[in-house]
C-alpha positions in Angstrom: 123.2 114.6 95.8 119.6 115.4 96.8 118.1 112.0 97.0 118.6 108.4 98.3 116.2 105.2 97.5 114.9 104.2 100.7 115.5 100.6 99.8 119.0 100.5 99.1 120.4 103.6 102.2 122.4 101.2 104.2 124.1 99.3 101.8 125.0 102.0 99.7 129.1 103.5 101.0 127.9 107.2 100.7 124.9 106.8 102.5 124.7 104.2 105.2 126.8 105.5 107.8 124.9 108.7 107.8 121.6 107.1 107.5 122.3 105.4 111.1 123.9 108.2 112.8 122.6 111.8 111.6 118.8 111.3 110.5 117.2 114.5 110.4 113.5 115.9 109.1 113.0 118.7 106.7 110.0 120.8 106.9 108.3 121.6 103.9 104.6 123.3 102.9 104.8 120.8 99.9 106.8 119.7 96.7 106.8 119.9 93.1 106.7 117.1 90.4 106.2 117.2 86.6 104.0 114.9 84.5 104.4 113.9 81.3 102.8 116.7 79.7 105.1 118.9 81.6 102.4 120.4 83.4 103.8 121.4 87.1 101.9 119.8 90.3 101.9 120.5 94.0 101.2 118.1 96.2 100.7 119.1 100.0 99.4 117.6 102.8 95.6 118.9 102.2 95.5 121.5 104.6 98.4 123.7 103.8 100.1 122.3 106.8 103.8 121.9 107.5 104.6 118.4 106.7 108.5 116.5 107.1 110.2 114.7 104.9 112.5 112.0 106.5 116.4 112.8 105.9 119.8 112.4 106.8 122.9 114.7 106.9 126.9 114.5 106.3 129.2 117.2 106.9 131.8 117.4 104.8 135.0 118.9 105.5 136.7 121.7 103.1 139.2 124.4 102.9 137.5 126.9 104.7 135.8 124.8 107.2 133.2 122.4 107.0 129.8 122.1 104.8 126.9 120.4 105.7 125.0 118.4 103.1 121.2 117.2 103.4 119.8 114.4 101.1 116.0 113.2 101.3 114.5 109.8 101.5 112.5 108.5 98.8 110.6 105.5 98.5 108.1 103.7 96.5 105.3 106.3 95.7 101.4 106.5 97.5 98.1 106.3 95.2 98.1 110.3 95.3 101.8 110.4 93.6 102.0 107.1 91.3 100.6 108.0 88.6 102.8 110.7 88.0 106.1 109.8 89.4 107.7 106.3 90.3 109.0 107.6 93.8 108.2 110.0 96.3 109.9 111.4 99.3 109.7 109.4 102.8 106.6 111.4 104.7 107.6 111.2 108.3 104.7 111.3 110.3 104.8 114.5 113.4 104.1 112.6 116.3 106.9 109.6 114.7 109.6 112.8 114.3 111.6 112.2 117.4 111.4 108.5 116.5 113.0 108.4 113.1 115.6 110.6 114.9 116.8 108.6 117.4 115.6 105.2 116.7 117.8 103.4 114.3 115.5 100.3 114.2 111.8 102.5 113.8 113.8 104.1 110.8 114.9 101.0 109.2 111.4 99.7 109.3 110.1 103.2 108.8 111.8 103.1 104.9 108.8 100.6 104.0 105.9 101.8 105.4 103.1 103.3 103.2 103.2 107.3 103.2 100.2 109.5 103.5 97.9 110.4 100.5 98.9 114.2 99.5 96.8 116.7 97.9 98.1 117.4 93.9 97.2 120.8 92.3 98.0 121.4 89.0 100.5 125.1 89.3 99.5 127.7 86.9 101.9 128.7 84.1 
């Protein structure tokens, strides 16, 4: 699994207890969506800058030891992303990182706040 709907994390089995106890951030220079004329798009945060999405993590114990498995928080999508996809990932602001992290309550109201426009460049074939 890659993603989980920030509006239904906690009461979904697979996800809640890791939502409350292993929130992480991923770093990323952007992300990729499709429209529906198949034409790829970046979105980024404008300035090329690092931006993070807000996560979580479970680890997952197998035969040779364990494995660690990350999956992204998406939400209801920004002006910038709408009218290309229904959701978006969950933009965690830099200053708010050590926040979402250890802060169960600032996440849980985090999942609803509205995410930051993003830059969308059409990727050459």
């Amino acid at each position: 699994m890659i993603n989980a709907r920030s509006e239904t994390v906690e009461e979904k089995k697979t996800f809640s207890k890791a939502f409350r106890e292993t929130r992480c951030v991923i770093p990323v220079s952007g992300f990729y969506e499709w429209d529906s004329e198949k034409r790829k798009l970046l979105f980024t945060a404008g300035d090329n800058d690092v931006f993070y999405l807000g996560g979580f993590y479970r680890v997952h114990k197998t035969g040779a030891g364990f494995e660690t498995e990350s999956i992204i928080m998406t939400t209801k999508p920004n002006n910038s992303v709408a009218p290309i996809h229904d959701r978006m990932p969950l933009i965690i602001q830099r200053d708010r990182i050590k926040d979402w992290i250890k802060d169960l309550d600032f996440a849980r109201n985090y999942l609803i706040a509205d995410m930051p426009e993003l830059t969308r460049t059409e990727v050459a074939k």
